[in-house]
Z-matrix of the N, CA and C atoms (Angstrom, degrees):
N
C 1 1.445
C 2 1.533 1 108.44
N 3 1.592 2 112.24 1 122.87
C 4 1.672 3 105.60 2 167.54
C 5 1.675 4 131.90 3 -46.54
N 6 1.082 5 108.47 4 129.17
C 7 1.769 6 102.63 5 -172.05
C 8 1.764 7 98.71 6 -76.63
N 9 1.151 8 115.26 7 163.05
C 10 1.784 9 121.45 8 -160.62
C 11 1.857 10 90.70 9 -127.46
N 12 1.376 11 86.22 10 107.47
C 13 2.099 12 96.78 11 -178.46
C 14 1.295 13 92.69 12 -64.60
N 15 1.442 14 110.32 13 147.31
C 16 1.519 15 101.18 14 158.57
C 17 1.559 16 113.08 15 -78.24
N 18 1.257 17 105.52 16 -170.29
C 19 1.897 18 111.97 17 172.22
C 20 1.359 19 105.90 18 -112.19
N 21 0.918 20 121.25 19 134.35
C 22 1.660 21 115.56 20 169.11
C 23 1.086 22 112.85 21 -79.14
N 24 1.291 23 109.46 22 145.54
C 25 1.646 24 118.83 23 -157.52
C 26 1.571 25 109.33 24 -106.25
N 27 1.042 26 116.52 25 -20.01
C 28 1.333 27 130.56 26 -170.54
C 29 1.708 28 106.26 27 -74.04
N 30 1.141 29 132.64 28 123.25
C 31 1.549 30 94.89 29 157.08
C 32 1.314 31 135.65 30 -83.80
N 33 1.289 32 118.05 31 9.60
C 34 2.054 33 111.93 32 141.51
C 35 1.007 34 117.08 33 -74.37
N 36 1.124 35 132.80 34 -22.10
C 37 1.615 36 142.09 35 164.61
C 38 1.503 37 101.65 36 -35.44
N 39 1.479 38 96.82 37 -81.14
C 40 1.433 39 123.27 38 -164.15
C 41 1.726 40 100.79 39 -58.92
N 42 1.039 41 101.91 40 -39.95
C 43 1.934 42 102.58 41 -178.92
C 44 1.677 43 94.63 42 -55.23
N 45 1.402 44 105.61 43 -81.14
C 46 1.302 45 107.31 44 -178.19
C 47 1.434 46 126.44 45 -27.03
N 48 1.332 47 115.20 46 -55.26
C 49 1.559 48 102.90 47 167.81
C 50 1.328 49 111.76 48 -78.06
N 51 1.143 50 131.01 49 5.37
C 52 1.715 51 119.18 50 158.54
C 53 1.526 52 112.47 51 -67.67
N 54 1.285 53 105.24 52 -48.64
C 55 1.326 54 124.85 53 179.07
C 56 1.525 55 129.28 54 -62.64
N 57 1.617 56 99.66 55 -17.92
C 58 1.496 57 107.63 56 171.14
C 59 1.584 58 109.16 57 -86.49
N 60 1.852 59 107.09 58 -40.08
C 61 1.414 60 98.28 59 -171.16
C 62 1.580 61 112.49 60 -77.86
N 63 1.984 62 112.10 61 -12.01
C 64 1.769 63 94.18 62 -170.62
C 65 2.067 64 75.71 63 -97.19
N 66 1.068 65 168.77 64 40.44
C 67 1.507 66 149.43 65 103.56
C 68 2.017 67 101.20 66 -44.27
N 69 1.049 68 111.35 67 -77.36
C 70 1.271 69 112.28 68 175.01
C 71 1.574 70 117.51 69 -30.60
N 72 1.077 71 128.08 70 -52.73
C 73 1.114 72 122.97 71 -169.34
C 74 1.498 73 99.01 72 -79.99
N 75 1.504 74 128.28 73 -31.17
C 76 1.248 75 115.19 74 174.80
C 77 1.921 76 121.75 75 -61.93
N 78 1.617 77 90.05 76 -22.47
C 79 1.402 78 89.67 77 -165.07
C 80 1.755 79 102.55 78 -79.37
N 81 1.258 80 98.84 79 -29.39
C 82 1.823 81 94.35 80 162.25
C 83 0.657 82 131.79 81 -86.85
N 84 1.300 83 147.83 82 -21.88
C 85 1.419 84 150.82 83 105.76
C 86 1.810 85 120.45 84 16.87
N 87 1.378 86 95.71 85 -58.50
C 88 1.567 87 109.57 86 177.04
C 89 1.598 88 117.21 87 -75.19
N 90 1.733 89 100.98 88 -32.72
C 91 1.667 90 97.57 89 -165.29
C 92 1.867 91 95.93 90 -89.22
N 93 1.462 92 110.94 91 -4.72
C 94 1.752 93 109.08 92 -174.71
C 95 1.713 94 90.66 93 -75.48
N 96 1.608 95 100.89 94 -55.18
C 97 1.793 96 86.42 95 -175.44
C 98 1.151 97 128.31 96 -57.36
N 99 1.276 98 107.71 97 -30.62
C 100 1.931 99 114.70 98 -173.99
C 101 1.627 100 101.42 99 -52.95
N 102 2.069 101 98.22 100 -38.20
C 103 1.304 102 74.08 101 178.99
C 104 1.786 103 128.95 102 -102.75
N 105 1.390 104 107.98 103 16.89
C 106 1.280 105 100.36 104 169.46
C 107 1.294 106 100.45 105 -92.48
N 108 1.180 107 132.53 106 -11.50
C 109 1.616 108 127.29 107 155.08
C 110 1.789 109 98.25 108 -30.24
N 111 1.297 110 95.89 109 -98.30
C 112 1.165 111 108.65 110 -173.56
C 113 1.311 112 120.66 111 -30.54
N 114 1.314 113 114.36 112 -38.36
C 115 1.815 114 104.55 113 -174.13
C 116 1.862 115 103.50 114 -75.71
N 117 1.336 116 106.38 115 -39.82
C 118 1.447 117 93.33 116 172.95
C 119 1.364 118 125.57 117 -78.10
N 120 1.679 119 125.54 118 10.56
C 121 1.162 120 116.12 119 169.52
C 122 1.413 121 103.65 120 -89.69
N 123 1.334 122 133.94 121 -35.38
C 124 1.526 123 142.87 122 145.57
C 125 1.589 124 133.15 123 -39.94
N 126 1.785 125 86.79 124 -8.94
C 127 2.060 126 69.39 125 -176.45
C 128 1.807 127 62.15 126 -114.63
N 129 1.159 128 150.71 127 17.38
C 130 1.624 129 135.32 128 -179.30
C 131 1.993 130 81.01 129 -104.49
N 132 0.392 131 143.26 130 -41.97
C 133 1.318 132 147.18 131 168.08
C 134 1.681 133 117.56 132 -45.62
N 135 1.000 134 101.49 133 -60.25
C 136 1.797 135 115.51 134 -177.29
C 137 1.791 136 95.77 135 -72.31
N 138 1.309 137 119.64 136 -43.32
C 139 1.277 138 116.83 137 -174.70
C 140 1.476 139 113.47 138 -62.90
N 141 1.702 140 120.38 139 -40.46
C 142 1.104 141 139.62 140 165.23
C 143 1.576 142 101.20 141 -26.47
N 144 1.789 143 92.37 142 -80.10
C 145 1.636 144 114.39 143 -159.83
C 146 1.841 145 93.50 144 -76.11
N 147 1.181 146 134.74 145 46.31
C 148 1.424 147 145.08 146 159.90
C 149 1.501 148 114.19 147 -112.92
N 150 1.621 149 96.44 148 -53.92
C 151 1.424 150 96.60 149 175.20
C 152 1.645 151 130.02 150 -78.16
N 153 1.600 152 102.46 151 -11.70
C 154 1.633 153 97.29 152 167.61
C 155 1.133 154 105.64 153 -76.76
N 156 1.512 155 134.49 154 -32.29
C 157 0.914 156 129.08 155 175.47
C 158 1.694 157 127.11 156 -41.56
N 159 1.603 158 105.16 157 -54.26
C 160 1.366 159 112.61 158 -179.10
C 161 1.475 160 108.81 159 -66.38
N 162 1.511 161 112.20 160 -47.85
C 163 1.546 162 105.31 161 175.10
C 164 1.445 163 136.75 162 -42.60
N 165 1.413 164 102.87 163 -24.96
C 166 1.624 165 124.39 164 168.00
C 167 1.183 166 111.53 165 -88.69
N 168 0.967 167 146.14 166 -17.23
C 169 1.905 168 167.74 167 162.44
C 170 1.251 169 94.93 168 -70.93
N 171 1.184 170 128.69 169 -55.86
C 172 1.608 171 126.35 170 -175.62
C 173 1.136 172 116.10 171 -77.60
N 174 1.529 173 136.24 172 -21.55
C 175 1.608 174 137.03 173 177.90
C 176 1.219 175 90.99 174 -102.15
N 177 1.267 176 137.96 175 -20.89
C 178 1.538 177 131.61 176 158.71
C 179 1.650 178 121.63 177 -43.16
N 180 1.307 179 97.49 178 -44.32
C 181 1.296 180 111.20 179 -173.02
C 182 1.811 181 108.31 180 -85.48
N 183 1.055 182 108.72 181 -57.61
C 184 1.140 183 120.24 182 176.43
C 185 1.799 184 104.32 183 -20.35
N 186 1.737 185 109.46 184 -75.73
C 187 1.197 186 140.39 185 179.25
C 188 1.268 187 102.32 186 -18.71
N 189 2.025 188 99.74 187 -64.90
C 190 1.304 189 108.67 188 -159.15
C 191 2.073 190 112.59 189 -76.00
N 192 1.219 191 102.12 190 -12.11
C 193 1.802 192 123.79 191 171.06
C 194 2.191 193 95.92 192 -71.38
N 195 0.886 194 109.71 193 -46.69
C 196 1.282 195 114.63 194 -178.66
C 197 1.879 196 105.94 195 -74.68
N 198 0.859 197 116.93 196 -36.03
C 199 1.505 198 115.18 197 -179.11
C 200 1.575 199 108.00 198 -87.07
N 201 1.302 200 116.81 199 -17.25
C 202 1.541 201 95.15 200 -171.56
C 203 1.516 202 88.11 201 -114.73
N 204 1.434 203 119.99 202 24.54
C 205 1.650 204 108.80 203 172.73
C 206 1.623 205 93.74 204 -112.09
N 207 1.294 206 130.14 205 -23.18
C 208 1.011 207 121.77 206 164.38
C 209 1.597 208 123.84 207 -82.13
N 210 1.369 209 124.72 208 -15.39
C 211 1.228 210 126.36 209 156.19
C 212 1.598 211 131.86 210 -75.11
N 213 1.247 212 98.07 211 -6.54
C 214 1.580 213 121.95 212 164.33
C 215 1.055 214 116.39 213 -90.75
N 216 1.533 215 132.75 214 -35.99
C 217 1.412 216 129.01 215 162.85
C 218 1.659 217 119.00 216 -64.55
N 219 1.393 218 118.42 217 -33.14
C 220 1.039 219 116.03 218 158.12
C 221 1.537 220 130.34 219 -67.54
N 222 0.934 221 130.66 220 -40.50
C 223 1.471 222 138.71 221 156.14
C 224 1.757 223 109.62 222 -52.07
N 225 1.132 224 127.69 223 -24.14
C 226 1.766 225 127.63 224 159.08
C 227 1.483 226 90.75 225 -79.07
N 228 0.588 227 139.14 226 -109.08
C 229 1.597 228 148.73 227 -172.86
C 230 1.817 229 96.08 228 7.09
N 231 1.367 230 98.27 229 -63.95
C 232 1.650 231 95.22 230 -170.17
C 233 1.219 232 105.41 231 -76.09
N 234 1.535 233 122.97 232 -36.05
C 235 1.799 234 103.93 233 178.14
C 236 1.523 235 104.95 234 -61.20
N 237 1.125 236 142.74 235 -14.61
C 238 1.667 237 125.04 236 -151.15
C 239 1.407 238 80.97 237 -108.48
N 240 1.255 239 116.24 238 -50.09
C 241 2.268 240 98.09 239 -179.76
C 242 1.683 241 100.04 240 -59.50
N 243 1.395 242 129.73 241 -46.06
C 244 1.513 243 95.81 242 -161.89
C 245 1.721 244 95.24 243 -78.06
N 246 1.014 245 152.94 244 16.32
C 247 1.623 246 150.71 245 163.01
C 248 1.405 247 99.11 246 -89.43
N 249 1.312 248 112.30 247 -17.17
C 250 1.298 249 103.53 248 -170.18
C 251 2.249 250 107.01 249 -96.75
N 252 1.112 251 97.18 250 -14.50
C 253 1.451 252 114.93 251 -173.47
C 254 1.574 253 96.53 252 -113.55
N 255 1.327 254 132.02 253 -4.97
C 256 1.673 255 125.67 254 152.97
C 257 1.285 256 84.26 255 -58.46
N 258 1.535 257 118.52 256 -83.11
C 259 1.319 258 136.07 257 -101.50
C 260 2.066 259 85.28 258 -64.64
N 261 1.661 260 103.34 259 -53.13
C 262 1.534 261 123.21 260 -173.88
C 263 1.735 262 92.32 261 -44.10
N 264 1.553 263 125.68 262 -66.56
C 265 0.975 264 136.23 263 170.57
C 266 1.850 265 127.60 264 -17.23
N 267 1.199 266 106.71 265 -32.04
C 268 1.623 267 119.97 266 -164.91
C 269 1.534 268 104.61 267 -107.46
C-alpha cells in the first residue's frame, strides 16, 4: 500500500521543503552537466581522432590516384609499341 506524505502546514514548513527539493534538483542538475561536459569532451575527442583518420584516407587516396595514373601511362606506352611492332610485323 502507498504511504500518504503529509503536507506541511506551516508556511516555513512548506518553504523549507521547497527549498530542499529545488537544492536537490540543483544538485542534479549540476552532476547531469558535469556529465554532458564530459561526454562532449569525448565525442570532441572521437571527432578529433575521425578527422586524422580521413586526412590519412585522403593522402591515401590521393597516392593511390597518382599510382594508377602513372600505371596507365605506362600501359599506353606499351600498347602503342606493341601496335607499333604488329604493324612492322605484318
Amino acid at each position: 500500500m502507498a504511504d500518504i506524505l503529509a503536507f506541511p502546514q506551516k508556511p516555513e514548513d512548506r518553504l523549507r521543503a521547497a527549498l530542499r527539493r529545488l537544492d536537490d534538483a540543483l544538485a542534479e542538475q549540476k552532476l547531469a552537466f558535469t556529465e554532458f561536459r564530459t561526454n562532449l569532451a569525448a565525442l570532441g575527442g572521437a571527432v578529433n581522432g575521425l578527422e586524422g583518420s580521413l586526412h590519412q584516407y585522403r593522402d591515401s587516396l590521393a597516392a593511390t590516384q597518382q599510382d594508377v595514373a602513372r600505371t596507365r601511362t605506362a600501359a599506353q606506352r606499351l600498347q602503342a609499341t606493341a601496335d607499333i611492332w604488329l604493324q612492322k610485323a605484318r
